[in-house]
C-alpha positions as CSV (number, residue, x, y, z in Angstrom):
1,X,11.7,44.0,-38.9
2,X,10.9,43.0,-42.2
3,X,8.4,40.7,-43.9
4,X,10.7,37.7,-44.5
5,X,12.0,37.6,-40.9
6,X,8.7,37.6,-39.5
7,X,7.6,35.0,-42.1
8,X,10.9,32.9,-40.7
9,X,10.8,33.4,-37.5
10,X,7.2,32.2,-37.2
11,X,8.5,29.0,-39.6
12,X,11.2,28.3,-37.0
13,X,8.7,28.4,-34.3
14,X,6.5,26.1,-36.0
15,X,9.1,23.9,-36.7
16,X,10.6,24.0,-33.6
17,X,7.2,23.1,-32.2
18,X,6.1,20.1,-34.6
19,X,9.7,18.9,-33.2
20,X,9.3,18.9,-29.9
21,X,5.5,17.4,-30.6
22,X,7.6,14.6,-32.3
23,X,9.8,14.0,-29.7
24,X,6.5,13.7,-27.3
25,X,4.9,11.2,-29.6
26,X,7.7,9.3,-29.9
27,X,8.3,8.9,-26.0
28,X,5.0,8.0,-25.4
29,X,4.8,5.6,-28.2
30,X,8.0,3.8,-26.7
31,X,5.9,4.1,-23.1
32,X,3.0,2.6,-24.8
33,X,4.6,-0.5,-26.0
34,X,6.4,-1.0,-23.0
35,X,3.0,-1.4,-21.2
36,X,1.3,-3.0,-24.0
37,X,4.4,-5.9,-23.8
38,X,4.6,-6.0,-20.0
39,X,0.4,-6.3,-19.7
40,X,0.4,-9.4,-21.6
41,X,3.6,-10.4,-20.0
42,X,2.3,-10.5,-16.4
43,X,-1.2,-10.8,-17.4
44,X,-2.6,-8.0,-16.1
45,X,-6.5,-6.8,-16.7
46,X,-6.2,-3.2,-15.8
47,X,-3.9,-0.5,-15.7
48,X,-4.1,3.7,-16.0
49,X,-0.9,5.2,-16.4
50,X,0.4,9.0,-15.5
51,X,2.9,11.2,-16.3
52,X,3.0,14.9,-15.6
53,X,6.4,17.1,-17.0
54,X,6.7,20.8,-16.5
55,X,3.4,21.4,-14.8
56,X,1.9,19.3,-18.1
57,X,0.3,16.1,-18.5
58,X,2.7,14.6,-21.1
59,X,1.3,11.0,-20.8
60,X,-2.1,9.4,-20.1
61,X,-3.8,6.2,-20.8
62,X,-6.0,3.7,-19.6
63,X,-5.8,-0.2,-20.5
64,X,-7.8,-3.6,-20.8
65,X,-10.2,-4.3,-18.6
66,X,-11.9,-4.1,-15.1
67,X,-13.1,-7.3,-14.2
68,X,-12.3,-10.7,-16.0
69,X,-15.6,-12.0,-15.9
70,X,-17.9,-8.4,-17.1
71,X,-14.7,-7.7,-19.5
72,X,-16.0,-3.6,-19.0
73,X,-12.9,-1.6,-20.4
74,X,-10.8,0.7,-18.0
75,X,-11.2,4.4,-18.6
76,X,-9.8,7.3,-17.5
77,X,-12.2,7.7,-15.0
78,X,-12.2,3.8,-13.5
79,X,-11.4,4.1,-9.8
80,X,-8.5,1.9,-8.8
81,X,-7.0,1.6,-5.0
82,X,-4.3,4.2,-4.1
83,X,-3.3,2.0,-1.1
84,X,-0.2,3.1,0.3
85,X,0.1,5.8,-1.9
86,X,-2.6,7.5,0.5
87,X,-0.2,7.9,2.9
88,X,1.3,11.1,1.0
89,X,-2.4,12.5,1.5
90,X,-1.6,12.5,5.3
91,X,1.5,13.7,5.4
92,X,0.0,16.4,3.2
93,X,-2.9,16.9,5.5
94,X,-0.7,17.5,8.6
95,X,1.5,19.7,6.7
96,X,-1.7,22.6,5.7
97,X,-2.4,21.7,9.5
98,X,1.1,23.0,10.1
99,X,0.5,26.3,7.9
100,X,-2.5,26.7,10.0
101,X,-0.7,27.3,12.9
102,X,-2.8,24.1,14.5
103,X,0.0,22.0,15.1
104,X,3.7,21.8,14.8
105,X,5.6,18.8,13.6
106,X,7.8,18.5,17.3
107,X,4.5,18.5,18.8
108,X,3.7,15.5,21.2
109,X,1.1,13.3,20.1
110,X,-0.3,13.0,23.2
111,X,-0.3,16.9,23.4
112,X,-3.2,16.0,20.8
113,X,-4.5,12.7,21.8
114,X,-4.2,12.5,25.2
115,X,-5.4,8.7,24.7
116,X,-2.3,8.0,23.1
117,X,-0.3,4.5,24.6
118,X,1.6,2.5,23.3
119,X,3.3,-0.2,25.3
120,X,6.5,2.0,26.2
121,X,6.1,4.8,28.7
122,X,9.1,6.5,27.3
123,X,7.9,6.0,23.6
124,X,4.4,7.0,24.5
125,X,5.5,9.8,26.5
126,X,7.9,10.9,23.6
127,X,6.5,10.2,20.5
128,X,6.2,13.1,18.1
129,X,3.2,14.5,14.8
130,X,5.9,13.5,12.9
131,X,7.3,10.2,14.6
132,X,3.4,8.9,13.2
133,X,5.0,8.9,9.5
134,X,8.3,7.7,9.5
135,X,8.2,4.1,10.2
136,X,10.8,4.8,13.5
137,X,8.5,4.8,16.3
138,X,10.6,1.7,17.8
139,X,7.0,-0.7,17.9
140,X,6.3,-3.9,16.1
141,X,4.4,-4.3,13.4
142,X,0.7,-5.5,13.8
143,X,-1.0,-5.3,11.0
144,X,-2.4,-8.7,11.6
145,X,-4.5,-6.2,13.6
146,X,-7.0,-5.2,10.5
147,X,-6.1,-7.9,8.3
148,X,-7.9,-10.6,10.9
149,X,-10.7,-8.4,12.6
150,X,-12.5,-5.5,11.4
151,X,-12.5,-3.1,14.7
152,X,-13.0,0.6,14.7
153,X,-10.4,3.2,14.2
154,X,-10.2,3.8,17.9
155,X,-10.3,-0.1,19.1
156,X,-7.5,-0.6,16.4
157,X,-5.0,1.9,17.8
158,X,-6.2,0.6,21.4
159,X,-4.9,-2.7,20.5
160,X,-1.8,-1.4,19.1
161,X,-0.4,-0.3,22.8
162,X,0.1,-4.4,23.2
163,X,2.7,-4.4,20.4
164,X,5.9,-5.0,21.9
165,X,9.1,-2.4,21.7
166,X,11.2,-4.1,19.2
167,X,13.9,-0.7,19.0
168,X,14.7,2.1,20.6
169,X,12.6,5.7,19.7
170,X,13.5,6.1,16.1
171,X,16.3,3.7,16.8
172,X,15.3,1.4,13.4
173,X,12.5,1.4,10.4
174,X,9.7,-0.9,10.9
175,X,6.8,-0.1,8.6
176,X,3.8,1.0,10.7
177,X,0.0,1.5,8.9
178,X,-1.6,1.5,12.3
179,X,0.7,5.0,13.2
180,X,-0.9,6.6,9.7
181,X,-4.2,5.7,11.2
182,X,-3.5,7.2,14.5
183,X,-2.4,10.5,12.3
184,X,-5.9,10.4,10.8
185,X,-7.7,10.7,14.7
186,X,-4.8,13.7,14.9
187,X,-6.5,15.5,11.8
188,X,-9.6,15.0,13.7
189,X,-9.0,15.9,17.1
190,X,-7.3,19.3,15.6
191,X,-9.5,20.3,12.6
192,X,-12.6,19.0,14.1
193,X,-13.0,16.9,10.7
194,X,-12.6,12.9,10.2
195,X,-9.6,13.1,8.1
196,X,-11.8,12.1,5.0
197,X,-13.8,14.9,5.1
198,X,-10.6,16.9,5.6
199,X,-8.7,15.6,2.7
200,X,-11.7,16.0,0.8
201,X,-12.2,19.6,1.7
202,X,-8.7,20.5,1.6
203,X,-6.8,18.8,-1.1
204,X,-9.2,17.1,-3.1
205,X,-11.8,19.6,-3.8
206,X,-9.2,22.1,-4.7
207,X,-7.0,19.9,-7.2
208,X,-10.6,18.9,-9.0
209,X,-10.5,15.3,-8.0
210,X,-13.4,14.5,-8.0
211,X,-13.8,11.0,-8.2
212,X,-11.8,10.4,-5.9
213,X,-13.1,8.1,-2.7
214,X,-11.6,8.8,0.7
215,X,-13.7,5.9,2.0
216,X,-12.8,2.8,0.3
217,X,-16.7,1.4,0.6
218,X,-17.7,3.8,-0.8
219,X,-16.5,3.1,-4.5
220,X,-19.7,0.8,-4.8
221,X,-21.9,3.6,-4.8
222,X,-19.9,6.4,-6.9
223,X,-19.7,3.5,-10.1
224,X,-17.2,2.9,-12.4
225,X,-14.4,0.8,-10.0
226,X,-12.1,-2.0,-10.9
227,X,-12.2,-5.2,-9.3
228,X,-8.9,-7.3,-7.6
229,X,-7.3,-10.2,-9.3
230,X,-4.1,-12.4,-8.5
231,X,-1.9,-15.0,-10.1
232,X,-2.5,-17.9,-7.9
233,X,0.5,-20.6,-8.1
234,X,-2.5,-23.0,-9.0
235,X,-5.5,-21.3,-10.8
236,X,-3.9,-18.9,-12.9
237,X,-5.6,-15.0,-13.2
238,X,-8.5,-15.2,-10.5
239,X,-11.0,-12.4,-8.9
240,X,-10.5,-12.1,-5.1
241,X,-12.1,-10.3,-2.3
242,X,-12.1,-6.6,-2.1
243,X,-10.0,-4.9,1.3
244,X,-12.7,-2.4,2.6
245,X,-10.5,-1.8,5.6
246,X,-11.6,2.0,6.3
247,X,-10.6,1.1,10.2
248,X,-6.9,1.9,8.7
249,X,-7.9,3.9,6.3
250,X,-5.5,6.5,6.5
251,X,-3.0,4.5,5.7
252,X,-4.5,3.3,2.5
253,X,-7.8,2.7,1.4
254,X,-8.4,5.9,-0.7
255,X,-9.5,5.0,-4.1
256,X,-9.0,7.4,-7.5
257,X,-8.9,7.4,-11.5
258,X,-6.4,8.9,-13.5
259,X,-7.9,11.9,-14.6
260,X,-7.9,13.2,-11.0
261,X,-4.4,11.8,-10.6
262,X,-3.6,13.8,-13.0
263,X,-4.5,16.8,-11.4
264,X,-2.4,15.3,-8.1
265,X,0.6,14.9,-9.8
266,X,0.5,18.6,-11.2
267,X,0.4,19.9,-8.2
268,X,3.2,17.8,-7.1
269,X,5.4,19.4,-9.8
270,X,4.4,22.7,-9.1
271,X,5.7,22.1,-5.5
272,X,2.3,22.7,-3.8
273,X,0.7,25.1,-6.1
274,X,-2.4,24.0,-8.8
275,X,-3.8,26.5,-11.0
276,X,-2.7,29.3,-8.8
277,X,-3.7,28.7,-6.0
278,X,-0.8,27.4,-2.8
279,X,-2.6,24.2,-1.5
280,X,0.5,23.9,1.0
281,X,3.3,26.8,2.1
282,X,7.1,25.8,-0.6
283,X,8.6,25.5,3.0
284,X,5.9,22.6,4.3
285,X,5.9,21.2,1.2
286,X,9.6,21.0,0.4
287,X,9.9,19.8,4.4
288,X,7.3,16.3,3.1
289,X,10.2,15.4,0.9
290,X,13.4,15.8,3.4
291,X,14.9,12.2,4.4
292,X,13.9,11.7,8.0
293,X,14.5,7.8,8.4
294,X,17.5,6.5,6.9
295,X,17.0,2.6,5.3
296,X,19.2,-0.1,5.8
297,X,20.0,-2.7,2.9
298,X,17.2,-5.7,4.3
299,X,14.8,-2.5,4.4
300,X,14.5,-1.2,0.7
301,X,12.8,-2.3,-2.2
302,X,13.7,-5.4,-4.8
303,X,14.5,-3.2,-7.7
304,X,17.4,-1.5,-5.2
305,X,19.8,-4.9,-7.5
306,X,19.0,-3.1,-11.0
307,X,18.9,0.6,-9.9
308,X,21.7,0.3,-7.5
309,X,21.4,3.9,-5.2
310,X,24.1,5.4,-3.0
311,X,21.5,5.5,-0.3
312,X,18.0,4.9,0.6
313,X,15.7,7.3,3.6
314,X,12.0,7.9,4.1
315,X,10.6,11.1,3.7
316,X,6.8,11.9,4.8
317,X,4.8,9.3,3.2
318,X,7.8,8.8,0.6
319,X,10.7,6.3,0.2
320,X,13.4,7.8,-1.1
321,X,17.0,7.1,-3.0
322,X,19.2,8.7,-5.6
323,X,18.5,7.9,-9.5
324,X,20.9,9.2,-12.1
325,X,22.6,11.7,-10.0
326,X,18.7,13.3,-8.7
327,X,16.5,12.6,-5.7
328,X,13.8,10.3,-6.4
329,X,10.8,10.2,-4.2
330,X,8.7,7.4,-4.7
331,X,5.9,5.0,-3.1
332,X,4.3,2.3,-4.0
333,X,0.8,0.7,-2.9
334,X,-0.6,-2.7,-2.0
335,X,-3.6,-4.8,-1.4
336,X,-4.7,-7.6,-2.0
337,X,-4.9,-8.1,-5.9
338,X,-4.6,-4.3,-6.4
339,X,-1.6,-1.8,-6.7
340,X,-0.5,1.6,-7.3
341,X,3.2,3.6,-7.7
342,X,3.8,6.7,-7.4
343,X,7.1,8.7,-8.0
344,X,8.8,12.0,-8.5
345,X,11.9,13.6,-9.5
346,X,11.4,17.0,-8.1
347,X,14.7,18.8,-9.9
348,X,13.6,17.2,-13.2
349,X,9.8,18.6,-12.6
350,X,8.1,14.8,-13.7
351,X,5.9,12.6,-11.6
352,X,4.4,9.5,-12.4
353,X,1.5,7.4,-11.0
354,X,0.4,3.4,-12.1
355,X,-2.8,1.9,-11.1
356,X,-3.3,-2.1,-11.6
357,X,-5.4,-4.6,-10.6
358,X,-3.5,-7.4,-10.5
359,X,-1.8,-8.4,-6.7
360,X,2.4,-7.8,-7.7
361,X,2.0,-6.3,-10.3
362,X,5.6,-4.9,-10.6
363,X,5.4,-3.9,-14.4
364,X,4.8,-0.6,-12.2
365,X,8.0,-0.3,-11.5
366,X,9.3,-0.6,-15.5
367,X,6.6,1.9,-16.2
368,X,7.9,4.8,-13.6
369,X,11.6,4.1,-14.5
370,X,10.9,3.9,-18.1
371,X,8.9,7.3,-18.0
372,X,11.9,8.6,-16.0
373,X,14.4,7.7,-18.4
374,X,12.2,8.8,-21.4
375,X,11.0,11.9,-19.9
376,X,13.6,13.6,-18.0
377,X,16.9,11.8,-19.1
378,X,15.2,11.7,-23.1
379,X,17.2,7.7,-22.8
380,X,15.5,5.2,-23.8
381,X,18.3,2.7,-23.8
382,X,17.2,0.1,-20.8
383,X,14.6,-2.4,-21.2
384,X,12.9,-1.9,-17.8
385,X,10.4,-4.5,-18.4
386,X,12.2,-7.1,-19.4
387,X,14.8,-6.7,-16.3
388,X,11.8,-6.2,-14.1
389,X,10.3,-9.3,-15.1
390,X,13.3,-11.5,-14.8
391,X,13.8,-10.3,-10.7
392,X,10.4,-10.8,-10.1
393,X,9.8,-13.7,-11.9
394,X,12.1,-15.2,-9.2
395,X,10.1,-14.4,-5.7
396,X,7.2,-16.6,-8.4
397,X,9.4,-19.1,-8.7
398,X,10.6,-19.4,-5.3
399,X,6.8,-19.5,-3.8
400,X,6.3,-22.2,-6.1
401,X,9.3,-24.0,-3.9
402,X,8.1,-23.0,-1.3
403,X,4.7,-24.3,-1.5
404,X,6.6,-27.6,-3.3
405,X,8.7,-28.1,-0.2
406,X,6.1,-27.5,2.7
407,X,4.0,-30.5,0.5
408,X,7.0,-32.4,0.1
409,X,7.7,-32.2,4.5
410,X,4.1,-33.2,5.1
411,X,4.3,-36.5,7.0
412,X,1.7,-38.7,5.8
413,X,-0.3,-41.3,7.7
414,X,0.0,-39.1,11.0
415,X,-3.3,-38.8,13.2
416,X,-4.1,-36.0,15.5
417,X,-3.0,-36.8,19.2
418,X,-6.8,-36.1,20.6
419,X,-10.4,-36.5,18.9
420,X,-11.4,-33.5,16.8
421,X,-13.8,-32.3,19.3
422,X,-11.0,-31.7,21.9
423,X,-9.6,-29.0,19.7
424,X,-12.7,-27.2,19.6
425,X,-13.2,-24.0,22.2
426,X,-12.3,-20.3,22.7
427,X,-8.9,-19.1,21.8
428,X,-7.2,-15.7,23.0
429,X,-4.5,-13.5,22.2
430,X,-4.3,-10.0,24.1
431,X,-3.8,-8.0,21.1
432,X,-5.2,-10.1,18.2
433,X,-8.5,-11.2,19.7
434,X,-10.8,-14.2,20.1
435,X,-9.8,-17.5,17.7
436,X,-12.8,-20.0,17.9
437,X,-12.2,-23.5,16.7
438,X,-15.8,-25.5,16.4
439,X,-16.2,-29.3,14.7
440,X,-19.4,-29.1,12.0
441,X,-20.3,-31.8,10.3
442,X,-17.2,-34.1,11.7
443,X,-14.6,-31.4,10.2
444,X,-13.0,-28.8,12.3
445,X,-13.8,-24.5,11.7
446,X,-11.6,-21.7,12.4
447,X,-12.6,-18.1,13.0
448,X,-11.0,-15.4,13.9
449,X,-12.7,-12.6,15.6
450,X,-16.4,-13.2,14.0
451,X,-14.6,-12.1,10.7
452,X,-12.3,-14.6,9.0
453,X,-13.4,-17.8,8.4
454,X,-12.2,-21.0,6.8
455,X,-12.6,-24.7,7.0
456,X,-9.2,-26.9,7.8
457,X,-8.0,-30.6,7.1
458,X,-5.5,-32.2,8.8
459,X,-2.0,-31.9,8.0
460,X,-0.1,-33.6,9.9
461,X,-0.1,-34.4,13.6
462,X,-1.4,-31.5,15.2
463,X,-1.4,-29.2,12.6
464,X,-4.0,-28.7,10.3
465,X,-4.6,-26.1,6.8
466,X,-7.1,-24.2,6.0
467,X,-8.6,-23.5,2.8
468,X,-7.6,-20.4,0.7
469,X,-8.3,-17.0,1.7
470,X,-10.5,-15.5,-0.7
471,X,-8.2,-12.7,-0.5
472,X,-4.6,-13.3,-0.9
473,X,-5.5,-17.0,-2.4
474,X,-3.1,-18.6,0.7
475,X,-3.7,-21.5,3.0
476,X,-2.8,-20.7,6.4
477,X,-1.2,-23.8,8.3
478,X,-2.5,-23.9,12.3
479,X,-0.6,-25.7,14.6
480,X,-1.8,-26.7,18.1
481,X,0.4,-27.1,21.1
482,X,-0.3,-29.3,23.9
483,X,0.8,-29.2,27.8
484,X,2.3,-32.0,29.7
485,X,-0.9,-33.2,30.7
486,X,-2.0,-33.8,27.2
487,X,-4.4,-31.1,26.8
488,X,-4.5,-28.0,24.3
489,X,-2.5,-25.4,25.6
490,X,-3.0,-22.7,22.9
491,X,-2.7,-23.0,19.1
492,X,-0.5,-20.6,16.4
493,X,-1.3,-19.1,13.4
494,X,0.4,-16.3,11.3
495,X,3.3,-17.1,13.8
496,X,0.9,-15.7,17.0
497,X,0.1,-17.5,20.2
498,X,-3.5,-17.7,20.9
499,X,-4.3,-19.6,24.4
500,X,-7.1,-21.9,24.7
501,X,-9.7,-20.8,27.5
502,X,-10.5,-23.1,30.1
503,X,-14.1,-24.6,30.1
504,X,-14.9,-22.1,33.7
505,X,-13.0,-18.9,31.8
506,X,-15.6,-19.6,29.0
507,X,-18.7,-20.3,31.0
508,X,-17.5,-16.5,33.4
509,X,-18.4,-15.0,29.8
C-alpha cells in the first residue's frame, strides 16, 4: 500500500471520528437543554442524569443544587434515593443466588422461610422465589404498614399475613414492597448475609460503586447526600422529612450517585458482564427481563396516553412495554420528595438512569424518552418535555380541586357530638397497630404507633384534620364513628378501621 492511501485512510478515519464526536455533542447538547428547560419548568433543585450506549457512557451530568436552604451544588458523586429502582438489585441478587445453585426460581418460599404466612393457606402454601417480585401474589397492599410505624423487617412481614386475599395466586397485579422485603430475609436465610451485605459484596463491590448505600441511614455518615423537597399546593418548593425506612429496605431505600450508576448501567448493557468479569450467568440475566405479570390498562403508568404501547407486563423488578417497535424495560422510584428512573432498551444496547429531589418529578420521564429517541433512534423530533409537562400538570391541577372541593363540603358551624375528652383513648387495628387519641392543652393529638404524630382541629361533626405531614406536606382527615349508645366505636383514617378499646381492655395492659 502506498504512501497516499495510508495518508487517506488515516484522514477518513479521522474524519469519520470527529463525525461521529459531532453527532455525540450534538445529542447531548439537545439532552442538555431539554433538562436545563424542564428544571426550571418544574422547579426542581437537583438532578444527575445517565446514559450508557454500547457499553459507553455517552451522557453524564449533574445539576443545581442539594438543599434549597445550604444551596451546595449536586455533583457526580451526590447520593440521591434509588427507591424503587432497588428492586432490580433484588431480583439481581436472587438471580447469582440462582447461579449458585442455592435456590431455584419454582422454589417454595416457605421451603426457605418456613415462617412464611400470609393470610391464605393456599397462597402461603403455594407461593413461589419468584411470586416475591411480580406484584401477583393475590394479597392487598399494606404499605400503610411502614409508612405509619417503624417495626423491624421481621414484625413488618408478620403483620403482612393480616392482609386480606384480594385475587386469586397470580390471578391480578397489585404492587407489593412488603414481598421485596420478604425476598431480602430469602437472601439471608440462603447466603447467610443480610441482603445489604450481600448486594454489597456481590454486585456493588464488583461494578465499583462505591458510594453507594444499601442502608438508607446510612447516607448521613458517608457525606455528600441530597435532601427531599415537594411542590406543596400552598407553600411552593419546601424541604420535607427524609424516608429512612430500612424495615422495607429491600424494596427501596438504597441510595447512589451517578458515577456508580454509571458503572450499573454498563453492566446492564453488557447483559451481566462489567469489565470482564460475568456478575450474573446471559441465561439468569436475560430470564430478569422476560414478562411474567401481564398489566391491565388501570395498572400502567400516566405516560402509557403519549407513548401508546401494544402491551404492558412486569419483568423482575422491571415494568415493561413496547417503544418504537423494541422492548423497553423500565422503573421508576419514589419517596417522599425524591425520585429516580431507570430504563433500557436491551436490542438497542442504551440505558438510562435520573435522580431528583423533588417529590413527582416527572421531567424523568422526558429525559429517558428523549435519550431514547436521541440515542438509539438518532430522532430528535418530539418535545418530550413539553408533552410531559402538559399531562402532569393536570393530576396538579386536579389536587388543587380536590383540596378546593373537600374545603368547599366542609359544613361550618357543626360541633362535635361528645366533649373532646371522650374521644381520647387507645385505638386498635389488627394489622396497623395502636392509634392513641390524647386532649393537651384543650386540643385533641393523634398518634400512630409511638411514630407519627400530628395535632387535629375540628372539621366538621366528628371528623377532625390534622396538620401536614412533614413528609408528603398532606393533612389527613380522621373521622370517628359512634355506636347506638352514643359512644366511640372506632375511628378511620387513611380509609382503615381502628377500634377504640374499652376502659377494662386498656387497664388488662
Amino acid at each position: 500500500m502506498n504512501t497516499y492511501r495510508i495518508l487517506l485512510i488515516i484522514v477518513v478515519t479521522i474524519l469519520l471520528g470527529q463525525s461521529g464526536f459531532s453527532q455525540d455533542m450534538s445529542k447531548s447538547n439537545k439532552l442538555n437543554a431539554l433538562i436545563e428547560e424542564g428544571m426550571k419548568e418544574w422547579q426542581i433543585p437537583g438532578l444527575s442524569a445517565i446514559v450508557v450506549k454500547n457499553g459507553k457512557v455517552v451522557f453524564k451530568k449533574s445539576y443545581g443544587i442539594k438543599d434549597i436552604e445550604t444551596k451546595e451544588p449536586v455533583d457526580d458523586n451526590t447520593l440521591f434515593s434509588m427507591a424503587s429502582t432497588t428492586k432490580a438489585l433484588i431480583a439481581i441478587s436472587l438471580g447469582i443466588l440462582v447461579d449458585q445453585n442455592k435456590i431455584s426460581w419454582e422454589d417454595k418460599v416457605i421451603k426457605h422461610l418456613p415462617s412464611f404466612k400470609l393470610s391464605d393457606p393456599y397462597i402461603t402454601a403455594n407461593a413461589r422465589v419468584i411470586d416475591l417480585l411480580t406484584h401477583n401474589l393475590g394479597i392487598g397492599n399494606a404499605d400503610l404498614l411502614w409508612v405509619i410505624n417503624n417495626l423491624s423487617t421481621t414484625e413488618t412481614i408478620d403483620k403482612f399475613k393480616y392482609a386480606k386475599k384480594t385475587y386469586p395466586l397470580r390471578g391480578g397485579f397489585t404492587y407489593q414492597n412488603i414481598m421485596y422485603a420478604v425476598a431480602g430475609e430469602l437472601i439471608e436465610a440462603v447466603s447467610g448475609q443480610h441482603w445489604t451485605v450481600f448486594v454489597d459484596n456481590e454486585i456493588l463491590k464488583p461494578l465499583e460503586m462505591t458510594r453507594t448505600q444499601t442502608k438508607s441511614i446510612d447516607i448521613m455518615k458517608a457525606g455528600n447526600y441530597t435532601t427531599p423537597h415537594l411542590n406543596d399546593l400552598d407553600d411552593g418548593i419546601v424541604k420535607v422529612d427524609y424516608t429512612f425506612s430500612d424495615q422495607i429496605g429491600a424494596a427501596g431505600m438504597v441510595w447512589s450517585s451517578a458515577n456508580d450508576v454509571s458503572n450499573y448501567l454498563t453492566f446492564l448493557v453488557n447483559d451481566g458482564i462489567f469489565k470482564r468479569d460475568t456478575i450474573i450467568q446471559p441465561a439468569t440475566f436475560q430470564y430478569l427481563f422476560k414478562p411474567h405479570s401481564i398489566l391491565t390498562e388501570n395498572q400502567v403508568y400516566p405516560t402509557n396516553k403519549l407513548t401508546k404501547p401494544k402491551w404492558n407486563t412486569y419483568g423482575l423488578g422491571w415494568f415493561q412495554q413496547d417503544y418504537r417497535g423494541n422492548k423497553l424495560d423500565f422503573h421508576t422510584g419514589s419517596l417522599p420528595g425524591l425520585v429516580a428512573i431507570a430504563g433500557i432498551i436491551h436490542d438497542k444496547d442504551i440505558a438510562v438512569y435520573v435522580f431528583a429531589n423533588l417529590d413527582h418529578a416527572e421531567l424523568r420521564h422526558a429525559i429517558m424518552y428523549k435519550a431514547m429517541d436521541l440515542y438509539a433512534f438518532n430522532d430528535d423530533n418530539r418535545d418530550w418535555h413539553k408533552e410531559i409537562f402538559k399531562l402532569y400538570s393536570g393530576f396538579r391541577k386536579n389536587a388543587k380541586e380536590a383540596k378546593k372541593k373537600r374545603n368547599e363540603e366542609r359544613l361550618m358551624e357543626t360541633r362535635p357530638s361528645l366533649a373532646l375528652d371522650q374521644y381520647s383513648g387507645t385505638y386498635q387495628n389488627e394489622m396497623l397497630g395502636i392509634v392513641n387519641i390524647s386532649l393537651v392543652s384543650d386540643q385533641l393529638q393523634i398518634d400512630f404507633n409511638n411514630y407519627l404524630n400530628y395535632k387535629m382541629e375540628h372539621w366538621h361533626y366528628d371528623t377532625f384534620i390534622t396538620n401536614k405531614d412533614p413528609k408528603w406536606r398532606g393533612e389527613i382527615l380522621i373521622n370517628f364513628n359512634l355506636n347506638t349508645s352514643g359512644k366511640i366505636e372506632d375511628l378511620e383514617a387513611f380509609g382503615e378501621k381502628f377500634t377504640k378499646k374499652t376502659l377494662k381492655e386498656e387497664k388488662k395492659e
